[in-house]
VOROPA-590108 format. One record per residue (C-alpha): residue in three letters; x, y, z; residue number from 1. Coordinates in steps of 0.5 Angstrom, whole numbers, plus 500, padded with zeros to 3 digits. Layout:
<atoms>
+-----+-----+-----+-----+-----+
:  aa :   x :   y :   z :   i :
+-----+-----+-----+-----+-----+
: ala :   X :   Y :   Z : NUM :
...
+-----+-----+-----+-----+-----+
</atoms>
This chain:
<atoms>
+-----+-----+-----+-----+-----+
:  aa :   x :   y :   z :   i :
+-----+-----+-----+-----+-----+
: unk : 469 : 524 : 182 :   1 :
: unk : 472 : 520 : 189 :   2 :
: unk : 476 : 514 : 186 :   3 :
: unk : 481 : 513 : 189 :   4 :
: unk : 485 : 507 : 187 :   5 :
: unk : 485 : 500 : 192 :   6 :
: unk : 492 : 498 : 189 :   7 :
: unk : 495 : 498 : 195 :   8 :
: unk : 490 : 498 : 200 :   9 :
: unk : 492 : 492 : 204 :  10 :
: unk : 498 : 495 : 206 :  11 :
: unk : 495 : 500 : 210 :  12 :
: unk : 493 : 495 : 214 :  13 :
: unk : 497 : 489 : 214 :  14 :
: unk : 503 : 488 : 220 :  15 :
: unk : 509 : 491 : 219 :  16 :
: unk : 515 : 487 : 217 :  17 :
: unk : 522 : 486 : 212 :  18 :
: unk : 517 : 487 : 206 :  19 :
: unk : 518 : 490 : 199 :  20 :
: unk : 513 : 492 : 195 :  21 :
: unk : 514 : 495 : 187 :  22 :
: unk : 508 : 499 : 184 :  23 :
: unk : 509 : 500 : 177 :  24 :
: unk : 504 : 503 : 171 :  25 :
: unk : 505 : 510 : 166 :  26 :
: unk : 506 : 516 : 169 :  27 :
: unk : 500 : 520 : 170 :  28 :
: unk : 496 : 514 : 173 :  29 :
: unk : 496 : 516 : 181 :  30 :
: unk : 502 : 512 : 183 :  31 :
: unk : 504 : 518 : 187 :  32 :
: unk : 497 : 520 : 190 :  33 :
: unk : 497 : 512 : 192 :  34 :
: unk : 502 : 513 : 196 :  35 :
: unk : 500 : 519 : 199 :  36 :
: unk : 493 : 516 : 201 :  37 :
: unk : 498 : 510 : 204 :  38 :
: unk : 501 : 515 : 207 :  39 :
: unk : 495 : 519 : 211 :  40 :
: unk : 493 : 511 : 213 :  41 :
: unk : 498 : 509 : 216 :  42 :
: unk : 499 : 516 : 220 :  43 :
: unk : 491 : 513 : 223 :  44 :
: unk : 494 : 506 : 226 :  45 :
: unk : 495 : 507 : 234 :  46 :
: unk : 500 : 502 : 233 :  47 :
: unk : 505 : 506 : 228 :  48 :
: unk : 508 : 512 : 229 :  49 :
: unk : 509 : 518 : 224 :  50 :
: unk : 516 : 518 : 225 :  51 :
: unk : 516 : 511 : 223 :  52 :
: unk : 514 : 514 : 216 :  53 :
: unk : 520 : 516 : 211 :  54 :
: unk : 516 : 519 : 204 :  55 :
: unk : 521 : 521 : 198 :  56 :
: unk : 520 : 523 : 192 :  57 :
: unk : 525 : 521 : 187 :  58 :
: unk : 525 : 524 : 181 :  59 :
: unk : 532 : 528 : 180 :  60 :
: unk : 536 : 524 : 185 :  61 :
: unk : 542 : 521 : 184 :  62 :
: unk : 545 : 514 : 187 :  63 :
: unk : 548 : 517 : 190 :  64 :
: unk : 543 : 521 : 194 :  65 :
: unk : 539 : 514 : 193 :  66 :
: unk : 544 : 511 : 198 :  67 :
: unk : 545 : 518 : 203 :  68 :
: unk : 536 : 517 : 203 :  69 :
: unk : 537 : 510 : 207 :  70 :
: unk : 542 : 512 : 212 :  71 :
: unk : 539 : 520 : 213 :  72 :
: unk : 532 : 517 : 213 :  73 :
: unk : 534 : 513 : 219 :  74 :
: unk : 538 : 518 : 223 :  75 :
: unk : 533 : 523 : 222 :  76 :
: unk : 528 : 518 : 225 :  77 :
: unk : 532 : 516 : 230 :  78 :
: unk : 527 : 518 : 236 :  79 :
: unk : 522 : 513 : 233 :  80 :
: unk : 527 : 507 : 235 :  81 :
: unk : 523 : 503 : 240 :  82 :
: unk : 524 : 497 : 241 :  83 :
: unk : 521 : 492 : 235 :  84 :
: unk : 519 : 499 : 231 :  85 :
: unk : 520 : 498 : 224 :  86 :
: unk : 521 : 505 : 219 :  87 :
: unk : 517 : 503 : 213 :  88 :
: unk : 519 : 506 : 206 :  89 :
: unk : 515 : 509 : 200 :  90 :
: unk : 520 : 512 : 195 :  91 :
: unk : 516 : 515 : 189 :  92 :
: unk : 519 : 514 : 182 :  93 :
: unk : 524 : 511 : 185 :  94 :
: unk : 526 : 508 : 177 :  95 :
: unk : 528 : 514 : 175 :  96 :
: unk : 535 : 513 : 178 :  97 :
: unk : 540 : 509 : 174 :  98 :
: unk : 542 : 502 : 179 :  99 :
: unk : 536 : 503 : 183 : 100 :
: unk : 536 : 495 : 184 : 101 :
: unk : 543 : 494 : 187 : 102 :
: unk : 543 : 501 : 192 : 103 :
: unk : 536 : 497 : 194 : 104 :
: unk : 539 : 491 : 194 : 105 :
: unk : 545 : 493 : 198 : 106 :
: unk : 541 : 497 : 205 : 107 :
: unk : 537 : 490 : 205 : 108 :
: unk : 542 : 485 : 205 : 109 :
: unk : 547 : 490 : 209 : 110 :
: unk : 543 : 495 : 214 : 111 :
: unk : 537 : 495 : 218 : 112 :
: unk : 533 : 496 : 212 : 113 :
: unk : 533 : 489 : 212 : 114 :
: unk : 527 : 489 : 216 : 115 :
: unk : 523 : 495 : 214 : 116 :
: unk : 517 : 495 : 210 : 117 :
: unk : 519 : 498 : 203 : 118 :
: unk : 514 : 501 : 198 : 119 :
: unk : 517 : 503 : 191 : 120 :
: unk : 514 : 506 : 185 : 121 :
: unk : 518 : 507 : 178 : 122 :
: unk : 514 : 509 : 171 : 123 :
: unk : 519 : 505 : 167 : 124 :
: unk : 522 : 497 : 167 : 125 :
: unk : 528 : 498 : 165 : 126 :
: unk : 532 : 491 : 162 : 127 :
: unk : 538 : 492 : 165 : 128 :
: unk : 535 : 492 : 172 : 129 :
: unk : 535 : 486 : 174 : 130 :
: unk : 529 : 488 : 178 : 131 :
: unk : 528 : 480 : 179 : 132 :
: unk : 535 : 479 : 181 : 133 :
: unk : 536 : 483 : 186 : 134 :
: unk : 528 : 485 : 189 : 135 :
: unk : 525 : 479 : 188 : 136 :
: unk : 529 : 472 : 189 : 137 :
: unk : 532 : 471 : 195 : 138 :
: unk : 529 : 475 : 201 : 139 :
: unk : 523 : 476 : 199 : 140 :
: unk : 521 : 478 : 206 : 141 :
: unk : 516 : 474 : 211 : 142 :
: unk : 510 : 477 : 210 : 143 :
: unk : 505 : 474 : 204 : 144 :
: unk : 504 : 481 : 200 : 145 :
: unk : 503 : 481 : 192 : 146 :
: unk : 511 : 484 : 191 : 147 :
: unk : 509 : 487 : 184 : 148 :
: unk : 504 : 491 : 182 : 149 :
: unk : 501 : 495 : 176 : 150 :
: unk : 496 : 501 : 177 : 151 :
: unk : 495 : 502 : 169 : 152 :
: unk : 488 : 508 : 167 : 153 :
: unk : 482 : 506 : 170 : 154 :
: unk : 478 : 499 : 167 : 155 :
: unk : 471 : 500 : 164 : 156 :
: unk : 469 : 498 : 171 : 157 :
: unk : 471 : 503 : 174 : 158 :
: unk : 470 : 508 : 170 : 159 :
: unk : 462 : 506 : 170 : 160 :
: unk : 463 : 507 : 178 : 161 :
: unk : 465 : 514 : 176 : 162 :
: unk : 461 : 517 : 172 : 163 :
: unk : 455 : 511 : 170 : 164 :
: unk : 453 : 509 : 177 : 165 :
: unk : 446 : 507 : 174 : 166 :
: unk : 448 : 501 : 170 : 167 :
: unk : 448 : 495 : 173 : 168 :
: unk : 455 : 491 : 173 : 169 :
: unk : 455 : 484 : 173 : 170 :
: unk : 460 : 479 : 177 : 171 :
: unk : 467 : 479 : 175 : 172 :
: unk : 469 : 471 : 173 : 173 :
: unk : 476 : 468 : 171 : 174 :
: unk : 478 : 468 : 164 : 175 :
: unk : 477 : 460 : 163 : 176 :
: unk : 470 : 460 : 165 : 177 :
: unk : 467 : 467 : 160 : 178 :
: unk : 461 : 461 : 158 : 179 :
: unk : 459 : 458 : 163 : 180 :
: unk : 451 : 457 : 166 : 181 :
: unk : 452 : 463 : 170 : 182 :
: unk : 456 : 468 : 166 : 183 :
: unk : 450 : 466 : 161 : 184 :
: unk : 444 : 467 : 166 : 185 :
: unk : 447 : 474 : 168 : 186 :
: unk : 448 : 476 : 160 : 187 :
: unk : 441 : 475 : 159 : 188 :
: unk : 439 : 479 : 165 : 189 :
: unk : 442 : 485 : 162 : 190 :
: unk : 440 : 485 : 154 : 191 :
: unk : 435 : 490 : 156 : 192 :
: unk : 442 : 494 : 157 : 193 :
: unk : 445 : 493 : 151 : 194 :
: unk : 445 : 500 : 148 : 195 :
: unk : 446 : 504 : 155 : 196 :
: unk : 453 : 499 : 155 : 197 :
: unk : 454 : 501 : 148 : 198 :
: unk : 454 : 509 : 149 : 199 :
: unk : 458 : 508 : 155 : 200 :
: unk : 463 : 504 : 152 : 201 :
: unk : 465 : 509 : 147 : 202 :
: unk : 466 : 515 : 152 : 203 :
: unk : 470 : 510 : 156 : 204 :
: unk : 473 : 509 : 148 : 205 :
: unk : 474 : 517 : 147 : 206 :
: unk : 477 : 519 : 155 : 207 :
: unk : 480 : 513 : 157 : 208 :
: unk : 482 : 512 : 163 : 209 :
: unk : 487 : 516 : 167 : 210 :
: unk : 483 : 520 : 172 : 211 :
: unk : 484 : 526 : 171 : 212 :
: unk : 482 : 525 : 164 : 213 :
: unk : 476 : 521 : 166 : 214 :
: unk : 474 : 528 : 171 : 215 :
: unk : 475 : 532 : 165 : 216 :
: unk : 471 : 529 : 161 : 217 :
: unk : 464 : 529 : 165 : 218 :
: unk : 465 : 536 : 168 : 219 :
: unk : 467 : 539 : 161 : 220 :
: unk : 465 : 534 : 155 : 221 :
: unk : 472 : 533 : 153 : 222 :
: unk : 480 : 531 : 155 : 223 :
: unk : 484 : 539 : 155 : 224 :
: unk : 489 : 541 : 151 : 225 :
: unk : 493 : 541 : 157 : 226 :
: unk : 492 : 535 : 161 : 227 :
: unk : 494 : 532 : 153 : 228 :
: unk : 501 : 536 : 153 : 229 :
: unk : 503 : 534 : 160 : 230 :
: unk : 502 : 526 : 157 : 231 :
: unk : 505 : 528 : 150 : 232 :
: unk : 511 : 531 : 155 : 233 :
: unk : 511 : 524 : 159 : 234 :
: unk : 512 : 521 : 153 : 235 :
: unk : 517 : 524 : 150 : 236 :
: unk : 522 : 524 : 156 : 237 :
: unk : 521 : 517 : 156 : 238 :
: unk : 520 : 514 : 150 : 239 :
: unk : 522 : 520 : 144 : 240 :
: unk : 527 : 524 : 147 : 241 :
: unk : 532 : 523 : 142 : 242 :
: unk : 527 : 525 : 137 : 243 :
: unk : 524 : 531 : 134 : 244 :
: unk : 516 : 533 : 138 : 245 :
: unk : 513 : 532 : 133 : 246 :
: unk : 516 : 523 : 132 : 247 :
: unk : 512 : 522 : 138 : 248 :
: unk : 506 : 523 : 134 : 249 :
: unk : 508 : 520 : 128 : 250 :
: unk : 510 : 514 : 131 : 251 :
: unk : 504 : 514 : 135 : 252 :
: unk : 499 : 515 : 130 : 253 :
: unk : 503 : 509 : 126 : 254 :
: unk : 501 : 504 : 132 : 255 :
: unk : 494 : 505 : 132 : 256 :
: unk : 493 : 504 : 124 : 257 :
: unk : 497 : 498 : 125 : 258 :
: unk : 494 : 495 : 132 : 259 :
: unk : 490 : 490 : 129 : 260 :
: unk : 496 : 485 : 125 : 261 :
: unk : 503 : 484 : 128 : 262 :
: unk : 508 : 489 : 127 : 263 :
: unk : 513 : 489 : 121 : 264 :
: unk : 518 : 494 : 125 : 265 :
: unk : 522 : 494 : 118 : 266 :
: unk : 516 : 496 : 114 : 267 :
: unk : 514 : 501 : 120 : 268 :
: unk : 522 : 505 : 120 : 269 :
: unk : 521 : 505 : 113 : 270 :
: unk : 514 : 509 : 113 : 271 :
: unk : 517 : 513 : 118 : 272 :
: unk : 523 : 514 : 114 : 273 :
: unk : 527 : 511 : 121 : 274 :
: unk : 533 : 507 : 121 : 275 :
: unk : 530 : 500 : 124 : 276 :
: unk : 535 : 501 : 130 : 277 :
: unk : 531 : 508 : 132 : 278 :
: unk : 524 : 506 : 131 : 279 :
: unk : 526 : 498 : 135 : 280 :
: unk : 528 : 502 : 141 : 281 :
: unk : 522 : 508 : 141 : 282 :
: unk : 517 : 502 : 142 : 283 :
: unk : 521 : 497 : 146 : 284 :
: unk : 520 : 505 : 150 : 285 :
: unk : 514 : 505 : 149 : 286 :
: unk : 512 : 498 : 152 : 287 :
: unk : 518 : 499 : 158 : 288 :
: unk : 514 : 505 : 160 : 289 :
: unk : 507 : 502 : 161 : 290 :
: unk : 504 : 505 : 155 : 291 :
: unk : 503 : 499 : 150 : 292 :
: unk : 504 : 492 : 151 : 293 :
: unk : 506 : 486 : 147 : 294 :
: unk : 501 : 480 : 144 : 295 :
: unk : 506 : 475 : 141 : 296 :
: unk : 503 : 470 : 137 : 297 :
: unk : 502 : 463 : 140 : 298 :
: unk : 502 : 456 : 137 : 299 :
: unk : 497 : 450 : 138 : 300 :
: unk : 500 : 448 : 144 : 301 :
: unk : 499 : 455 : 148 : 302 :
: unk : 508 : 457 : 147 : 303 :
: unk : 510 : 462 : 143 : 304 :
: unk : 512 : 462 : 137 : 305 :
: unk : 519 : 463 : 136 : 306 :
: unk : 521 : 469 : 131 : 307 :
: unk : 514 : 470 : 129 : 308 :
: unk : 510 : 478 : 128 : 309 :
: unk : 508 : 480 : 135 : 310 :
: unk : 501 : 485 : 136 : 311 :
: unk : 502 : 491 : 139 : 312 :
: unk : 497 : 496 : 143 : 313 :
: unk : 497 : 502 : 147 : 314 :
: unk : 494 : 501 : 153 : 315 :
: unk : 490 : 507 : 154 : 316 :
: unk : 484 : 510 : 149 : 317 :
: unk : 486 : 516 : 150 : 318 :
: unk : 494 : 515 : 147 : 319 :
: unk : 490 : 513 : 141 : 320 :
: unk : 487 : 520 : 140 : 321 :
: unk : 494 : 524 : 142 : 322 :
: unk : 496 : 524 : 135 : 323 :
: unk : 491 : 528 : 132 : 324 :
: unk : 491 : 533 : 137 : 325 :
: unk : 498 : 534 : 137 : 326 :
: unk : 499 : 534 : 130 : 327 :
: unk : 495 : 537 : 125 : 328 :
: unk : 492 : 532 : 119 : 329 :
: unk : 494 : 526 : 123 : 330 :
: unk : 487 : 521 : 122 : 331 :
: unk : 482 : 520 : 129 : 332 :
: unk : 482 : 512 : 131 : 333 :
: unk : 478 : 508 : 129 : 334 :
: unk : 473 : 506 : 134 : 335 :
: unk : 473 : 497 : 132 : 336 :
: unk : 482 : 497 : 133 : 337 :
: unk : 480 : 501 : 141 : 338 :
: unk : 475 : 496 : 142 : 339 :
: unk : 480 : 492 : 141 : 340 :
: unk : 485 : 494 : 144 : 341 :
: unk : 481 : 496 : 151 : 342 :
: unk : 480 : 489 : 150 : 343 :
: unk : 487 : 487 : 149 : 344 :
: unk : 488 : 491 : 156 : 345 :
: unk : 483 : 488 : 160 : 346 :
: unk : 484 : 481 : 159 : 347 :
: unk : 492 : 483 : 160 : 348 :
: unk : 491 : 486 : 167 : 349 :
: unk : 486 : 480 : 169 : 350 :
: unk : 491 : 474 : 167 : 351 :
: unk : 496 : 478 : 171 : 352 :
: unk : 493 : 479 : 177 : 353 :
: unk : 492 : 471 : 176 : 354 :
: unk : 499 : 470 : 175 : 355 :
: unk : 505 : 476 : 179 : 356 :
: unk : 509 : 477 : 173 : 357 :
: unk : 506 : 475 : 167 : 358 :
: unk : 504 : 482 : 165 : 359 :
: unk : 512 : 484 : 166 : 360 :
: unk : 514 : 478 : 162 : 361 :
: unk : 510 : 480 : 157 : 362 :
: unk : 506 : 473 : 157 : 363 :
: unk : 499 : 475 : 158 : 364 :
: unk : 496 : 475 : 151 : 365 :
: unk : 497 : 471 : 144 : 366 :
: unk : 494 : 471 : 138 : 367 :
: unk : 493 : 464 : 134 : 368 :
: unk : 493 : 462 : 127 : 369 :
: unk : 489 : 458 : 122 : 370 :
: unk : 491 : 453 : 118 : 371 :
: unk : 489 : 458 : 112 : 372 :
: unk : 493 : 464 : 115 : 373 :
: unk : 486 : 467 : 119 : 374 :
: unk : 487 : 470 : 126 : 375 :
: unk : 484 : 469 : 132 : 376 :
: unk : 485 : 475 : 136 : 377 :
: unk : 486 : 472 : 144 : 378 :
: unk : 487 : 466 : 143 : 379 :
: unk : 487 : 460 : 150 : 380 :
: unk : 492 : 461 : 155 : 381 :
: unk : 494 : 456 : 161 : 382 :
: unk : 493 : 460 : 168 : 383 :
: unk : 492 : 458 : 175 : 384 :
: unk : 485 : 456 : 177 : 385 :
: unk : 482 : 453 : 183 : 386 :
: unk : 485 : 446 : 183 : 387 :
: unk : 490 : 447 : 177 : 388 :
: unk : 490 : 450 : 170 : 389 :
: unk : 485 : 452 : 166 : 390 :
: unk : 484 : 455 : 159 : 391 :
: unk : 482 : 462 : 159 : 392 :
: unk : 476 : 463 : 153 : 393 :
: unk : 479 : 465 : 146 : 394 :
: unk : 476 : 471 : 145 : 395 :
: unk : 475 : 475 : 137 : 396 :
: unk : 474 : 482 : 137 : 397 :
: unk : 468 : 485 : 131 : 398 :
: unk : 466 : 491 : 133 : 399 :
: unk : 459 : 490 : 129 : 400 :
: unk : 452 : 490 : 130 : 401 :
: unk : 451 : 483 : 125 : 402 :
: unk : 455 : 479 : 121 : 403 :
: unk : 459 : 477 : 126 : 404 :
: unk : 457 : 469 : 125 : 405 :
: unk : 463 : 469 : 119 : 406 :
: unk : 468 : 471 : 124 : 407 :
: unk : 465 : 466 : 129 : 408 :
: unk : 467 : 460 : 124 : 409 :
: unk : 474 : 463 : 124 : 410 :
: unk : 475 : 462 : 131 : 411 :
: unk : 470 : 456 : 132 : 412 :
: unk : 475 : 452 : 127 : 413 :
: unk : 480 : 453 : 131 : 414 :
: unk : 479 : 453 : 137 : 415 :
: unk : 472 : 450 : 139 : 416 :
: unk : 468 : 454 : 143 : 417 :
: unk : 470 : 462 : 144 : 418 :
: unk : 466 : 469 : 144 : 419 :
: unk : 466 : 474 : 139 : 420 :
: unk : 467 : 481 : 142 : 421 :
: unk : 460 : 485 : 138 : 422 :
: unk : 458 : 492 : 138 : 423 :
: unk : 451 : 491 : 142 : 424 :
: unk : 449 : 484 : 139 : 425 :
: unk : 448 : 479 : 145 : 426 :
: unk : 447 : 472 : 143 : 427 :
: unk : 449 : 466 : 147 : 428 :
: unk : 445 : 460 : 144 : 429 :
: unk : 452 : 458 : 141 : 430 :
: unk : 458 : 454 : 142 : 431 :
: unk : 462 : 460 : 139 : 432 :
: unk : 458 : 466 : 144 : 433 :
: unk : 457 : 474 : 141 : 434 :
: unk : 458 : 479 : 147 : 435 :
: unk : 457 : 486 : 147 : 436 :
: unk : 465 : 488 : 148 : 437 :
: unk : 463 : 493 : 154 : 438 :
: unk : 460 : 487 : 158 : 439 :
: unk : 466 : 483 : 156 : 440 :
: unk : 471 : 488 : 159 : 441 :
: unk : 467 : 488 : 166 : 442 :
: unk : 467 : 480 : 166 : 443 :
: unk : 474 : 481 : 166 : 444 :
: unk : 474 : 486 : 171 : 445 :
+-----+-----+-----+-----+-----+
</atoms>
């Protein structure tokens, strides 16, 4: 299809200086094909050599092949040492690699690496790395680069580029600014659409977003059996490998039945017949693995309330439709909780690439309640806007055609304003406006 992920983009042409970069995201996202791509770019600069260049792909070192890489990378290297050259580092699925932090850490504040350029890529967000501790405070380098990035399935936007190039994409707007007079004046241009947005949007809904998922199914009609067991393998190495094959299925299809009210672990490891301790670190897996990601609940002041129930979404279609492929009898996803979650992921990486960290932090999304115990399934967030912070626009999933008007009384009592995410009705006469969910998502980005 020719996509080709930008995420690391500026890299290719920005200066070289004592730089670290971290790419994070699921496996089987194009993180290695990012760095190869960065790779070829940087072997066309006249003022890099490729010896300058040092990949390695780290899945089944040690640390102790980690540290042996830095002094070996060097030395085999060594005719590249001019005066002011620099190597620069690109360390595939470096995470893999038990204290991974301390080793980087240790080569940057003790040896020449302290003024390389460092590229790394991990699949997993292990909490006892400190990745923060060791990566991100103190030297940060010189050179202004976004330090943390996530490369995650293609968004809706970029699946229309894909494979949908005829449909118009409106302009991406921040999340504070959903109803404003020129998001309005763009809705109205493309109401015609409507239904185009709605067809595309539920085969965005059934391939999901990896890339070769996406190429699958434009060539053949339909995701194969065995990209879907290499995700499956994926997941079972990282999430489930303490479990029997067919757990990873049953927790999975658990998930999706739950994806639209917070999650009860307790009651999830008594469906599963799981001890809680079990079904808590599967999850916690889940979401330190980039498949899924946390929505908390929030309060009226926009903090999270302490103790309460957390929503949990998946974060890409496609790990929604493993279940039943994988195991026989296991129910296909509903298309309004895929809506909701592809929503859900859409408005998590806007905020995110807003605000560096948030996504890890677990702080991109929350969801608020009525005084009658009713929710709202996105409500306002603070986020950094030109001149300050604003408020990110409260956001209701339906996935109908009518009737959206009793939800948008919910969240109108609530909030004031808002949008409810619809099927294919468009209505913005309101202060609580109706938006088809595909054409959300491409506001969002």
């Amino acid at each position: 299809m020719g996509f080709r992920s930008t995420v690391l983009a500026d890299l290719a042409v920005a200066p070289l200086g004592d730089s670290l970069v971290l790419l994070t995201g699921p496996r089987r996202v194009g993180k290695s094909v990012a760095l190869a791509d960065l790779a070829a770019e940087l072997c066309g600069r006249d003022d890099i050599s490729a010896l300058q260049i040092v990949f390695v792909p780290c899945d089944g070192m040690s640390a102790r092949d980690l540290r042996r890489t830095f002094t070996i990378g060097r030395e085999l290297t060594r005719s590249a040492n001019t005066t002011g050259s620099r190597r620069i580092w690109l360390l595939d699925e470096i995470s893999a690699i038990d204290g991974w932090t301390s080793i980087v850490k240790a080569a940057r504040d003790g040896t020449e690496v302290g003024d390389d350029t460092l590229v790394l890529t991990g699949s997993r967000w292990r909490s006892g790395e400190d990745v923060e501790g060791n990566l991100l405070a103190g030297r940060a380098g010189t050179t202004n680069l976004r330090r943390v990035r996530h490369l995650l399935p293609m968004s809706f936007r970029s699946f229309l580029t894909s494979v949908r190039p005829e449909l118009t994409l409106p302009s991406t707007c921040h999340p504070s600014d959903l109803q404003s007079s020129e998001v309005r004046r763009g809705l109205e241009v493309l109401r015609f659409d409507v239904d185009a947005y709605d067809l595309a949007w539920q085969t965005y809904l059934t391939c999901g977003g990896f890339p070769r998922a996406v190429a699958e199914h434009h060539t053949d009609g339909a995701v194969s059996d065995g990209y879907l067991r290499d995700l499956a393998a994926w997941l079972r190495g990282d999430v489930n490998l303490d479990g029997p094959p067919e757990s990873l299925a049953l927790l999975l299809d658990a998930l999706c039945t739950r994806v639209a009210s917070p999650l009860n672990v307790s009651k999830l490891a008594e469906s599963l017949g799981w001890t809680r301790s079990v079904t808590e670190g599967r999850v916690n897996r889940l979401v330190a693995s980039f498949a899924a990601l946390w929505c908390r609940q929030h309060g009226s002041d926009l903090r999270v309330v302490a103790g309460a129930q957390s929503k949990l979404y998946l974060v890409d279609p496609l790990l929604a439709w493993l279940p039943g492929r994988l195991r026989a009898g296991l129910a296909v996803p509903d298309m309004t909780r895929l809506t909701e979650q592809a929503l859900a992921v859409a408005l998590a990486r806007r905020i995110d690439e807003l605000d560096e960290g948030r996504w890890i932090a677990g702080d991109t999304l929350g969801y608020v309640r009525t005084g009658s115990g009713a929710k709202v399934d996105f409500g306002p967030l603070h986020v950094p806007a030109d001149g300050g912070v604003r408020r990110t626009v409260p956001i209701e999933s339906k996935w109908v055609d009518g009737g959206w008007r009793g939800e948008s009384r919910v969240i109108e009592g609530k909030c004031g304003e808002g949008i409810v995410a619809t099927k294919s009705v468009l209505d913005v006469d309101r202060d609580v406006w109706a938006v088809p969910a595909p054409l959300l998502a491409l506001l969002l980005g």
